[in-house]
Structures are given as C-alpha cells and as structure tokens.
PDB file with SEQRES, HELIX, SHEET and CRYST1 records, atoms N, CA, C and O in Angstrom:
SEQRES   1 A   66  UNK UNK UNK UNK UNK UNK UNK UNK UNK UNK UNK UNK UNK          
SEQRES   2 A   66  UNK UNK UNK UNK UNK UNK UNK UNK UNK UNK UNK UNK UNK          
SEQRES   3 A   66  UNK UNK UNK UNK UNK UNK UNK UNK UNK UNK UNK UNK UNK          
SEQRES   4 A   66  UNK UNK UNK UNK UNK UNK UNK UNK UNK UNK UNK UNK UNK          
SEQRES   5 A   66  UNK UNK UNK UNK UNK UNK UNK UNK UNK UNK UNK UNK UNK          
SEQRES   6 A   66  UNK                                                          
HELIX    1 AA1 UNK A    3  UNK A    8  1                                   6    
HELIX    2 AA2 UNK A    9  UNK A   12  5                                   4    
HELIX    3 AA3 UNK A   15  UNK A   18  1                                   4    
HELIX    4 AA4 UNK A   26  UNK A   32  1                                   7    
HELIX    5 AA5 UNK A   36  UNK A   47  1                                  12    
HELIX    6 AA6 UNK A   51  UNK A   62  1                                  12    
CRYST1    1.000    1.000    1.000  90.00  90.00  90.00 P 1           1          
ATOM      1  N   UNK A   1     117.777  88.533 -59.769  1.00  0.00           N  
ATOM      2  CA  UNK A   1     118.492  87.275 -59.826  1.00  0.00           C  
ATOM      3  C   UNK A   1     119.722  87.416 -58.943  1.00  0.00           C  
ATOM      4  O   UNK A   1     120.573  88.301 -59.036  1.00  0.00           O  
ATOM      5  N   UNK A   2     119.690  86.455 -58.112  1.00  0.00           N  
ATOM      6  CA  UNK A   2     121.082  86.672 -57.421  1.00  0.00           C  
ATOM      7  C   UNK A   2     122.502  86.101 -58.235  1.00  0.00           C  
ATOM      8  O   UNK A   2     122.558  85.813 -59.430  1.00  0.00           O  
ATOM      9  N   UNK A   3     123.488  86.032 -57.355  1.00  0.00           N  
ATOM     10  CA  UNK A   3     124.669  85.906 -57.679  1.00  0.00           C  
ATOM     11  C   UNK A   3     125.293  84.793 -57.822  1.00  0.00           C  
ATOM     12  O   UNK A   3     126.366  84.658 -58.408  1.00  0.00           O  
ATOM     13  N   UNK A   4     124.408  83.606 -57.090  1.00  0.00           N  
ATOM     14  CA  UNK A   4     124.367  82.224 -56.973  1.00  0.00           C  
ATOM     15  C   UNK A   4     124.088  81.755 -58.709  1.00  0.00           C  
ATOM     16  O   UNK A   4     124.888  81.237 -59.488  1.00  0.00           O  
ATOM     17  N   UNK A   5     122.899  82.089 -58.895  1.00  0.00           N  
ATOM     18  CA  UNK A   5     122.273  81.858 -59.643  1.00  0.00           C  
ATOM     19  C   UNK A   5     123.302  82.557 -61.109  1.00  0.00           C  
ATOM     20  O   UNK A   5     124.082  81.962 -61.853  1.00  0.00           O  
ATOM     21  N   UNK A   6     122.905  83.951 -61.084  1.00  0.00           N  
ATOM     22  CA  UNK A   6     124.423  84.316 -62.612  1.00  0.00           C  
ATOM     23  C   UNK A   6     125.245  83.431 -62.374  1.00  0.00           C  
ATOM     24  O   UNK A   6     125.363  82.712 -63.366  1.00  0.00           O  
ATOM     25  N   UNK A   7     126.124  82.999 -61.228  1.00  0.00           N  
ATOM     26  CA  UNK A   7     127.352  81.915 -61.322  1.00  0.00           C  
ATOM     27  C   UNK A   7     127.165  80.987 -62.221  1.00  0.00           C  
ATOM     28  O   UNK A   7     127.623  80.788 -63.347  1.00  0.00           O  
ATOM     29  N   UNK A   8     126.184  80.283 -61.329  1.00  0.00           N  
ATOM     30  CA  UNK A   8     125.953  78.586 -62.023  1.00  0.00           C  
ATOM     31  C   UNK A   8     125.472  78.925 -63.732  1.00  0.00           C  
ATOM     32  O   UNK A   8     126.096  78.396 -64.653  1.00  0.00           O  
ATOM     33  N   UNK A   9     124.434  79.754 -63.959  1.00  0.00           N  
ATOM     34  CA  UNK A   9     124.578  79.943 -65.566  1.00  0.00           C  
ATOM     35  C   UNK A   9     125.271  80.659 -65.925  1.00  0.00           C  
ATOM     36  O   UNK A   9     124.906  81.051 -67.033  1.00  0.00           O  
ATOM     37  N   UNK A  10     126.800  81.443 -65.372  1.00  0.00           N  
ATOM     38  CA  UNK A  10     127.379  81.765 -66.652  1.00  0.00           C  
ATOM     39  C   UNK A  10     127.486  81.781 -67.932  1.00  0.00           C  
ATOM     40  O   UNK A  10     127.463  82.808 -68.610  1.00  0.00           O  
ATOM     41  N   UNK A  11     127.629  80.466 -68.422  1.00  0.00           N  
ATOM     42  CA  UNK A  11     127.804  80.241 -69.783  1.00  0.00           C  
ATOM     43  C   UNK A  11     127.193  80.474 -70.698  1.00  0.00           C  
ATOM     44  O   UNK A  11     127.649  80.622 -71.832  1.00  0.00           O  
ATOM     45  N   UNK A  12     125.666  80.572 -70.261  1.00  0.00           N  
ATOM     46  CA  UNK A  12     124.382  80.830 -71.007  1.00  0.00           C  
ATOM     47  C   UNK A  12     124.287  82.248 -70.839  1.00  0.00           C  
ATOM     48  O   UNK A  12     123.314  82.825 -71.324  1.00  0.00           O  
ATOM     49  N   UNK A  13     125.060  82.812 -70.291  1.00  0.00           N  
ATOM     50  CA  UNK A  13     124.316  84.491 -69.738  1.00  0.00           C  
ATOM     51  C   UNK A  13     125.475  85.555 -70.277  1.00  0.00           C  
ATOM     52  O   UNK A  13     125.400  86.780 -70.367  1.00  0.00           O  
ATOM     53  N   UNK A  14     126.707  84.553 -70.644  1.00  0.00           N  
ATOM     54  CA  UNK A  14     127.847  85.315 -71.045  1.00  0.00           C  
ATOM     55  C   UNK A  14     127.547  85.884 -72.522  1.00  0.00           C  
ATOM     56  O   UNK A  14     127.957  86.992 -72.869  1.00  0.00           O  
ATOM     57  N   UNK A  15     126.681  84.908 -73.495  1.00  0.00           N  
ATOM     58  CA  UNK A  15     126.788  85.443 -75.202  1.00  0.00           C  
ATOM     59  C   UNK A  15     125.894  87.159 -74.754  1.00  0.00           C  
ATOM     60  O   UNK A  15     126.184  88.305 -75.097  1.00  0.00           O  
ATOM     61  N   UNK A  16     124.851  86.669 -73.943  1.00  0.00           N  
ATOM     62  CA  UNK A  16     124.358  88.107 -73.736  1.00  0.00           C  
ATOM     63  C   UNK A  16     124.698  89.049 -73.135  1.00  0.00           C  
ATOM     64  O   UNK A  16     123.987  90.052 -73.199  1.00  0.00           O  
ATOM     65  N   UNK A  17     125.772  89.063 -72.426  1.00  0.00           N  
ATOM     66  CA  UNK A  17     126.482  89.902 -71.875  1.00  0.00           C  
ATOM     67  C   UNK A  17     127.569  90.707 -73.202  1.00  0.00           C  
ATOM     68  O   UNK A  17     127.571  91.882 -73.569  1.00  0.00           O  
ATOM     69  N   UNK A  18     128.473  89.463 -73.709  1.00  0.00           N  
ATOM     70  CA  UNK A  18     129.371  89.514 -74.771  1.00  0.00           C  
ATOM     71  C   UNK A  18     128.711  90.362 -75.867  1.00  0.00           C  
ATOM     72  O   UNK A  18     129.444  91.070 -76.557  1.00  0.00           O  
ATOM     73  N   UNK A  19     127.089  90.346 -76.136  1.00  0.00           N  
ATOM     74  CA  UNK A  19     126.227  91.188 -76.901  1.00  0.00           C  
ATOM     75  C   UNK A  19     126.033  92.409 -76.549  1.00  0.00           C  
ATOM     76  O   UNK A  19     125.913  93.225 -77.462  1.00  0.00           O  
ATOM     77  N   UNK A  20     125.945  92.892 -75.117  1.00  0.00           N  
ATOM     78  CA  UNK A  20     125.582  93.891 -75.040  1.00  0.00           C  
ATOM     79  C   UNK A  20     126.831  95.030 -74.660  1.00  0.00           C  
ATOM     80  O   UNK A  20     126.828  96.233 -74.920  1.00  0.00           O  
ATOM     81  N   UNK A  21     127.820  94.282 -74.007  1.00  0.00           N  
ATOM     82  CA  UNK A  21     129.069  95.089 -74.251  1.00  0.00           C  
ATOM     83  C   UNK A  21     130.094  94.086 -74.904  1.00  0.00           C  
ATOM     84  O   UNK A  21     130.502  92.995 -74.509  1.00  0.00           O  
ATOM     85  N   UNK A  22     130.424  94.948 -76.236  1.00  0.00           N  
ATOM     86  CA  UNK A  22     130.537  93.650 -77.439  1.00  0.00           C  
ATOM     87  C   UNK A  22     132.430  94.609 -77.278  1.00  0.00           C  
ATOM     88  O   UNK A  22     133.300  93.967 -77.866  1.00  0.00           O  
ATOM     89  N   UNK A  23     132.875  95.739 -76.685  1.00  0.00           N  
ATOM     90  CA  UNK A  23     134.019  96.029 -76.471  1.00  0.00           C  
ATOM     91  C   UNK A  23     134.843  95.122 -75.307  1.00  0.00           C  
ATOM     92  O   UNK A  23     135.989  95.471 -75.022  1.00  0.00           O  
ATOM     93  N   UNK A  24     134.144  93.771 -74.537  1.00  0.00           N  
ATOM     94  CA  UNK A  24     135.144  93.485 -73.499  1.00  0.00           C  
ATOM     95  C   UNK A  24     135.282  92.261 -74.238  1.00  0.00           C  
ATOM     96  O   UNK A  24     134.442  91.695 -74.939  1.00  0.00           O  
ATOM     97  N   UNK A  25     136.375  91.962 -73.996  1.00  0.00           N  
ATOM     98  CA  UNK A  25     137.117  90.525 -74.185  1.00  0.00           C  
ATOM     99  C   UNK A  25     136.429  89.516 -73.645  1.00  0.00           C  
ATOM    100  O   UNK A  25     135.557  89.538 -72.776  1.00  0.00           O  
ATOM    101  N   UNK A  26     137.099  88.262 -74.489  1.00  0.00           N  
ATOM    102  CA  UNK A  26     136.582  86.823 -73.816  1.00  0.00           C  
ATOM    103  C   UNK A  26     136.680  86.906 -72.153  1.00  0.00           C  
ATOM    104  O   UNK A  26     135.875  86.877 -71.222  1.00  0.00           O  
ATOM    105  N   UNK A  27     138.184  87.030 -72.317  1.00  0.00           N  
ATOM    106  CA  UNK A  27     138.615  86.601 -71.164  1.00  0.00           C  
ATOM    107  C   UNK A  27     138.262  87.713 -70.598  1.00  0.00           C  
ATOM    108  O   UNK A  27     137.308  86.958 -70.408  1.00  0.00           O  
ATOM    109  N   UNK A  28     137.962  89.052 -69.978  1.00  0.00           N  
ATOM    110  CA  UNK A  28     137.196  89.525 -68.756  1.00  0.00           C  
ATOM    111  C   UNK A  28     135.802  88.945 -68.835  1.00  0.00           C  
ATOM    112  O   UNK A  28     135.357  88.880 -67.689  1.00  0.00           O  
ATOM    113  N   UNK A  29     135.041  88.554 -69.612  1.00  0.00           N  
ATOM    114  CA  UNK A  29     133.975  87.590 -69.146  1.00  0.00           C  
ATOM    115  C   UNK A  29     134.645  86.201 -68.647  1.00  0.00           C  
ATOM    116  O   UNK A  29     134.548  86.038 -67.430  1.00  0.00           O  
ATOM    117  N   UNK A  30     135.161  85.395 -69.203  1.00  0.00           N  
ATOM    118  CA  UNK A  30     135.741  84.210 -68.142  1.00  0.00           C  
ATOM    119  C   UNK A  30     136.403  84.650 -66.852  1.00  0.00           C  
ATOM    120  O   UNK A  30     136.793  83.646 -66.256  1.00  0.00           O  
ATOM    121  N   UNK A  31     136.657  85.665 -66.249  1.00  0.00           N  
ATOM    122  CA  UNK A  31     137.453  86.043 -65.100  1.00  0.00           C  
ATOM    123  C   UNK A  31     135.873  86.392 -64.708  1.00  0.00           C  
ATOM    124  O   UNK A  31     135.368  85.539 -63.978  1.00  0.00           O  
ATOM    125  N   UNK A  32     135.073  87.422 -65.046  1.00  0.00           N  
ATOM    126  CA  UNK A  32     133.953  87.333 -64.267  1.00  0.00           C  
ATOM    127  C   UNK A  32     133.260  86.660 -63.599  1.00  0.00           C  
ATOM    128  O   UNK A  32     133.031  86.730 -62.391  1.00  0.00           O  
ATOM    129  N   UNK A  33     132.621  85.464 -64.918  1.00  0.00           N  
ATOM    130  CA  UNK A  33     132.117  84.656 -64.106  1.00  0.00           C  
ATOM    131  C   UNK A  33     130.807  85.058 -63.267  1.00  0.00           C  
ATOM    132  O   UNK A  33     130.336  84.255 -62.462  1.00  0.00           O  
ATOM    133  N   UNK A  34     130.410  85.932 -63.411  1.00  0.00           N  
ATOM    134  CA  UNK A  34     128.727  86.949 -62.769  1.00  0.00           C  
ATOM    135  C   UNK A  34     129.284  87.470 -61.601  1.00  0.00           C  
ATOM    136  O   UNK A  34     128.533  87.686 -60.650  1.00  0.00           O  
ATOM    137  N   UNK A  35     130.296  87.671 -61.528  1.00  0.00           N  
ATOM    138  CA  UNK A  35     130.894  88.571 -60.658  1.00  0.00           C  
ATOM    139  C   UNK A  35     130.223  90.283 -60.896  1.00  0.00           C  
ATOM    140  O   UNK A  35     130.606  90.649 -62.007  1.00  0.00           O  
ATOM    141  N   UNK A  36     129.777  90.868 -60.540  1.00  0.00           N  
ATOM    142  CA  UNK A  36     129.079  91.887 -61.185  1.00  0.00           C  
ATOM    143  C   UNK A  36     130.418  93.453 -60.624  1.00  0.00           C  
ATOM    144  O   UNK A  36     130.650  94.526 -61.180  1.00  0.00           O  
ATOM    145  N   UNK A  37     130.720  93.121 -59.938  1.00  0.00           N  
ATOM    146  CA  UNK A  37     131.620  94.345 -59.099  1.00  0.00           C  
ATOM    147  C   UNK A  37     132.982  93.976 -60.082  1.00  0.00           C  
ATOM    148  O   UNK A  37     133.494  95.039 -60.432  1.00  0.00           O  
ATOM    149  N   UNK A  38     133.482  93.175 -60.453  1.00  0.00           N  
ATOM    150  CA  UNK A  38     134.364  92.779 -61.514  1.00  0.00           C  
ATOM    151  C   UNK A  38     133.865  93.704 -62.889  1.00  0.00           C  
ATOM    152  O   UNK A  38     134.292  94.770 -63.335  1.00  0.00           O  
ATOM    153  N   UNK A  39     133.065  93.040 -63.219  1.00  0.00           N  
ATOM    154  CA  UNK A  39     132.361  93.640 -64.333  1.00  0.00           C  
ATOM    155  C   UNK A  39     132.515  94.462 -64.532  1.00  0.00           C  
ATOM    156  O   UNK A  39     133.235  94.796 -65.473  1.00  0.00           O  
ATOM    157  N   UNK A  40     131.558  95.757 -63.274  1.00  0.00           N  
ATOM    158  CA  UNK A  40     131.688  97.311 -63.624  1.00  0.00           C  
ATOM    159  C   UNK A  40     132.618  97.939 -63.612  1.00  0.00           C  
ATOM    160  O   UNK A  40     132.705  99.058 -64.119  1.00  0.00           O  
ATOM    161  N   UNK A  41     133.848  97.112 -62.800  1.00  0.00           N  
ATOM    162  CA  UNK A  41     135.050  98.003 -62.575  1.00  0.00           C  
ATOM    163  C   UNK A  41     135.372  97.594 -64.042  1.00  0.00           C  
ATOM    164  O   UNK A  41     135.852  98.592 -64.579  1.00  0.00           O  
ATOM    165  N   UNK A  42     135.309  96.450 -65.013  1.00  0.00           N  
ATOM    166  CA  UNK A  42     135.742  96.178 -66.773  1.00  0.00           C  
ATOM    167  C   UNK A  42     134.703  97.461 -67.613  1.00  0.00           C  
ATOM    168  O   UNK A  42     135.159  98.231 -68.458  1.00  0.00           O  
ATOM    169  N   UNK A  43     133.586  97.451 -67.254  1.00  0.00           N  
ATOM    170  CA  UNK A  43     133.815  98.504 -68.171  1.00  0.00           C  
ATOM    171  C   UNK A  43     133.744  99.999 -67.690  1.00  0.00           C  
ATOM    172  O   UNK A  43     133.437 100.808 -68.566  1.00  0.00           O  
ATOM    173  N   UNK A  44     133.932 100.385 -66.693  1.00  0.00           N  
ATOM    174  CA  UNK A  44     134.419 101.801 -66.380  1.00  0.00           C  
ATOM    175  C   UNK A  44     135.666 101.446 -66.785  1.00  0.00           C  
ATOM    176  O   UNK A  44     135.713 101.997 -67.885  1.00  0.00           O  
ATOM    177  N   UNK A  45     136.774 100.862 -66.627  1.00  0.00           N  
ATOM    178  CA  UNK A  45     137.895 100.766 -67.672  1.00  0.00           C  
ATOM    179  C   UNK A  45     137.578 101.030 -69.333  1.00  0.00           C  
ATOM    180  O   UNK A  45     137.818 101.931 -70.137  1.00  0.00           O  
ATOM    181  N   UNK A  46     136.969  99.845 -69.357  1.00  0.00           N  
ATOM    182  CA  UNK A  46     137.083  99.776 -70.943  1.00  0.00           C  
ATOM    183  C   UNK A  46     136.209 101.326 -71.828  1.00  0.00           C  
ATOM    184  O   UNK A  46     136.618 101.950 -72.807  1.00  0.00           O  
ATOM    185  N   UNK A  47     134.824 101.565 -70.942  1.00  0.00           N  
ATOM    186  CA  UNK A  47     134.355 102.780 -71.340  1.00  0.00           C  
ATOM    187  C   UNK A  47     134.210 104.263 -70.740  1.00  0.00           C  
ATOM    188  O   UNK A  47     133.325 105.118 -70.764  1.00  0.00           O  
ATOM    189  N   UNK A  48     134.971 104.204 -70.414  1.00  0.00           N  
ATOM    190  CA  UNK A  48     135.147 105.564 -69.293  1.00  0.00           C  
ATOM    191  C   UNK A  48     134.287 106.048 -68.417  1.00  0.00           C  
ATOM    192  O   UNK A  48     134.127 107.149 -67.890  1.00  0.00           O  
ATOM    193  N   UNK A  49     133.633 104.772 -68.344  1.00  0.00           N  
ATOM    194  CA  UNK A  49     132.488 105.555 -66.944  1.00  0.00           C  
ATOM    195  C   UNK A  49     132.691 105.568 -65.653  1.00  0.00           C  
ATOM    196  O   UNK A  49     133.436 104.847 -64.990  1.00  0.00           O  
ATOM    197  N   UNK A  50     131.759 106.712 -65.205  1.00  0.00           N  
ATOM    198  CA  UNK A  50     131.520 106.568 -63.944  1.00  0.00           C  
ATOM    199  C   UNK A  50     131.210 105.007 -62.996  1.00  0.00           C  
ATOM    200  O   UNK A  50     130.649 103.967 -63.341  1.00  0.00           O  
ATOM    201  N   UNK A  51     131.675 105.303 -62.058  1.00  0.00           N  
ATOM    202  CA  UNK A  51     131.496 103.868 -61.196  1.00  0.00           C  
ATOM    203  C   UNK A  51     129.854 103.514 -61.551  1.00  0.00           C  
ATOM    204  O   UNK A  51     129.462 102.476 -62.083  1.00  0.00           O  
ATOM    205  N   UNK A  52     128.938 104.757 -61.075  1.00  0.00           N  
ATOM    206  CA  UNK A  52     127.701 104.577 -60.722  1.00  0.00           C  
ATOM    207  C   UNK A  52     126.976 104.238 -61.827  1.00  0.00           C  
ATOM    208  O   UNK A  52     126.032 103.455 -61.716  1.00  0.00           O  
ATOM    209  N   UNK A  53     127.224 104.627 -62.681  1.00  0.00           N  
ATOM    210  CA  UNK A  53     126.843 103.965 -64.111  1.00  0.00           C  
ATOM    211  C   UNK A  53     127.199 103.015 -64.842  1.00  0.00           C  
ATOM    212  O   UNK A  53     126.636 102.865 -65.926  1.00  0.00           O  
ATOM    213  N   UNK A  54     128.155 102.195 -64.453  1.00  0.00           N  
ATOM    214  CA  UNK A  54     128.856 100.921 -64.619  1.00  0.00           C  
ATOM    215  C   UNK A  54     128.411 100.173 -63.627  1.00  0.00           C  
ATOM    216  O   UNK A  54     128.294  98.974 -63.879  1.00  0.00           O  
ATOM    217  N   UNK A  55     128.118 100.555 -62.525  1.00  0.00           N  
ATOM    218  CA  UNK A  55     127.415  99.425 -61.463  1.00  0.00           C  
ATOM    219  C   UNK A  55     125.406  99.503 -62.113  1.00  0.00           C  
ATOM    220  O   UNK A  55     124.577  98.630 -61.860  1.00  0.00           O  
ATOM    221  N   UNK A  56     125.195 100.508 -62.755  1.00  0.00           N  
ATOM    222  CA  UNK A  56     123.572 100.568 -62.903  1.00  0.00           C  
ATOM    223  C   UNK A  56     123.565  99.568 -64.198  1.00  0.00           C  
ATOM    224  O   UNK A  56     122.828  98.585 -64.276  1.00  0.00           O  
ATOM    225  N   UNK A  57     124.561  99.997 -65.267  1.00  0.00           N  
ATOM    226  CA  UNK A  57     124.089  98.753 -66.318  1.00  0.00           C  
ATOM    227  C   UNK A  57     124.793  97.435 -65.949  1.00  0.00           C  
ATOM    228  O   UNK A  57     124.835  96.653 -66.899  1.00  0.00           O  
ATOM    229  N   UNK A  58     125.404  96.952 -64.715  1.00  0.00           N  
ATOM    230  CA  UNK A  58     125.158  95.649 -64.494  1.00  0.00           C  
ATOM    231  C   UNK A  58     123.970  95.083 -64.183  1.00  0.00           C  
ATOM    232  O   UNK A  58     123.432  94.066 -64.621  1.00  0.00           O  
ATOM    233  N   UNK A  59     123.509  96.149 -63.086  1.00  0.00           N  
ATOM    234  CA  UNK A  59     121.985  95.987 -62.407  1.00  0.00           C  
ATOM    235  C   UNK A  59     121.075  95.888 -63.342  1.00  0.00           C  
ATOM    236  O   UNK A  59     120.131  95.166 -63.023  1.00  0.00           O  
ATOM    237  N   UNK A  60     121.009  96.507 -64.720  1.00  0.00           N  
ATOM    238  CA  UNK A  60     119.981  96.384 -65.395  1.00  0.00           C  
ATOM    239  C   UNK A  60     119.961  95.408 -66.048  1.00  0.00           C  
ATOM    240  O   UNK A  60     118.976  94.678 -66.162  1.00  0.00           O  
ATOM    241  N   UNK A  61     121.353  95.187 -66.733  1.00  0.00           N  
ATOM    242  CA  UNK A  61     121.476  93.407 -67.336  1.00  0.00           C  
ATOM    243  C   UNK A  61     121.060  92.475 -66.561  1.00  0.00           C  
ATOM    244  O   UNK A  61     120.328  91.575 -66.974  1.00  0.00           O  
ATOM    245  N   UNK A  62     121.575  92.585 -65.022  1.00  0.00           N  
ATOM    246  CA  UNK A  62     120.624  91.235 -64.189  1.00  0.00           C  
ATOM    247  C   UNK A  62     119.297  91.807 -64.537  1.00  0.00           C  
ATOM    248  O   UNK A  62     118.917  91.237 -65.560  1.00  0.00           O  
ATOM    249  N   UNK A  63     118.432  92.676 -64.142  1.00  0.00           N  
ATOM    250  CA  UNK A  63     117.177  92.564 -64.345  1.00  0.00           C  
ATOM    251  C   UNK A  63     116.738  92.300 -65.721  1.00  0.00           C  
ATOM    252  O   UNK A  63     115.718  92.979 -65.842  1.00  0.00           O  
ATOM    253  N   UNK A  64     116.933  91.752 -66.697  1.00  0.00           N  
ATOM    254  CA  UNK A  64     116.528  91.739 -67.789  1.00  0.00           C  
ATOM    255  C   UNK A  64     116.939  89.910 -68.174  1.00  0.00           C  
ATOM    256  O   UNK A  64     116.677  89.255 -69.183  1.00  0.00           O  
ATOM    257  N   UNK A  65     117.673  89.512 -66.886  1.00  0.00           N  
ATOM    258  CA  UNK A  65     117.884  87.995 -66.978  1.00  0.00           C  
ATOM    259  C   UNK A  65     116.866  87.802 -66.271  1.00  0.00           C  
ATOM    260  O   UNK A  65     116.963  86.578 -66.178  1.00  0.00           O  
ATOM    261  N   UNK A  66     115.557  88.172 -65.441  1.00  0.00           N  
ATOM    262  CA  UNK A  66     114.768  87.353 -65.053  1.00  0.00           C  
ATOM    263  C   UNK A  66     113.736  86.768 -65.321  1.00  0.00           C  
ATOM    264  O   UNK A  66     113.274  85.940 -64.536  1.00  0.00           O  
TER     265      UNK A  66                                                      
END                                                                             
C-alpha cells in the first residue's frame, strides 16, 4: 500500500495502529498521519529500538493493511 493511500485513510488505519503499538500517544498518531519514517523514528523513541527494526514493523503493518 502506498503512502497516498495510508494518508487518505488515516483515520481508519490509526485504531489499528493505536492497537498494535498501544505505548504511543494520540497525538504522535495525529502528527503521523501514515507518515511511516515519522512513525519509526516514534517508536525507536518510545521503545528502544533499532532504526531497522522500527522501520521493519512499519513495513509489516502496511503489509497487513492490504
């Protein structure tokens, strides 16, 4: 799924996001927005990961929106 596409459904794609990392705030999902490079840099903050593993479970959450 591209990036076009997470944009325009945000809203619908955020409870499942908000589900699966249930440690980030509202608001870094409203600043996201399917920003995915946002994202991973929120939770390598929030969970101490590695970049590369914070960029893979974005990648896998998009694949699991298609």
């Amino acid at each position: 799924m591209n990036k076009d596409i997470i944009s325009g459904k945000w809203k619908q794609i955020k409870g499942k996001a908000q589900a699966r990392w249930g440690d980030l705030t509202d608001d870094v999902f409203d600043v996201a927005e399917g920003d995915g490079k946002y994202l991973a840099g929120k939770l390598q903050e929030q969970y101490g990961w590695e970049r590369d593993r914070a960029e893979k479970e974005v990648q896998d959450f998009e694949r699991t929106l298609n």
